[in-house]
N, C-alpha and C positions, 0 to 999 in steps of 0.2 A: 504494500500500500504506500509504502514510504516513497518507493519511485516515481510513480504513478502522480504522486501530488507534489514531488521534484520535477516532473517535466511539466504539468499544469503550472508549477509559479516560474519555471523559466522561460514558459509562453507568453503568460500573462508580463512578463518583463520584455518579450519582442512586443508585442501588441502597446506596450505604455509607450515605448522606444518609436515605435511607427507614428502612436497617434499624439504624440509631442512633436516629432518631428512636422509632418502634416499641418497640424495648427498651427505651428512655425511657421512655414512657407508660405500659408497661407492668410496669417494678422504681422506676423513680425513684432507679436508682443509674446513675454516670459509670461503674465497675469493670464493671456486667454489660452496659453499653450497647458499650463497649469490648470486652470478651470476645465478645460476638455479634459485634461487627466480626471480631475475628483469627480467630477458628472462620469465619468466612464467607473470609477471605483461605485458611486451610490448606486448606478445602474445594476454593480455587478450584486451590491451587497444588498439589494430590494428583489430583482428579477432572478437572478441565477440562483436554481438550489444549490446549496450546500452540503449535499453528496456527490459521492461519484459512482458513476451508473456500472457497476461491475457486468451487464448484459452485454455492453458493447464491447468489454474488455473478451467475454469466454467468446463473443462474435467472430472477433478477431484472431482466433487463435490464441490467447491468452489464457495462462490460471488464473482459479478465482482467487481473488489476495483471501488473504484474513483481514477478517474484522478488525476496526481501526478505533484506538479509542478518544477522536478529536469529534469532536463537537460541529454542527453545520457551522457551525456562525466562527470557529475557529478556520475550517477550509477556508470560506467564504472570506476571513481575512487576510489568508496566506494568499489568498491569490490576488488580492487588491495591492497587499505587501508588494508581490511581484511588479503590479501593473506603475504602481508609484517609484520601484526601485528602476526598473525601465528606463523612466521617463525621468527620473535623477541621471543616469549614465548620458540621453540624449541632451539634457542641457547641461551634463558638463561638456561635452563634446560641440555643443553650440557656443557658449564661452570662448573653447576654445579656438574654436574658428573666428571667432569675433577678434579676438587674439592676433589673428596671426593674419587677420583682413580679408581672411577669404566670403568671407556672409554680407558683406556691404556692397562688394564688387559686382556689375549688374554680370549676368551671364552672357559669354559671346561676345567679351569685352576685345578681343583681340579680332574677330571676324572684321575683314573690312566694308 
């Protein structure tokens, strides 16, 4: 069960990573790149349950895990964890590009 919910929060860290970067390119603000992140965390932590569907796992070819003794609202935060750790790594990596003037420079700047 332990892996299972290791690749679920290292997804949930592509996904914060994409939809920060996104609201990035597309407001050029930290505040709404961030606010898309925690509306995507409330979404997850109101709509998504808080199991994991072990049918699609023996679907797949998979064993059934054993029973896990975390709480929905525990998953439910480990994967928000992810989605916010994500989207920490894309604005350091936006920083740093601000850094070093690649984020200001319009695209195509050298095309004549």
């Amino acid at each position: 069960m332990l892996k299972i919910l290791i690749i679920e929060i290292l997804l949930s860290a592509v996904l914060g990573a994409i939809l920060y970067r996104l609201v990035w390119a597309l407001t050029r603000s930290k505040v709404a790149s961030w606010a898309g992140v925690l509306i995507a965390s409330a979404i997850i932590m109101i709509f998504v349950p808080g199991h994991i569907d072990e049918t699609l796992i023996v679907e797949y070819g998979g064993k059934l895990p054993v029973t896990h003794d975390l709480s929905p609202l525990t998953v439910n935060l480990l994967r928000c964890l992810g989605l916010v750790a994500g989207a920490g790594l894309a604005s350091l990596a936006v920083a740093v590009r601000k850094k070093m003037g690649l984020e200001d420079k319009p695209p195509y700047d050298d095309f004549p």
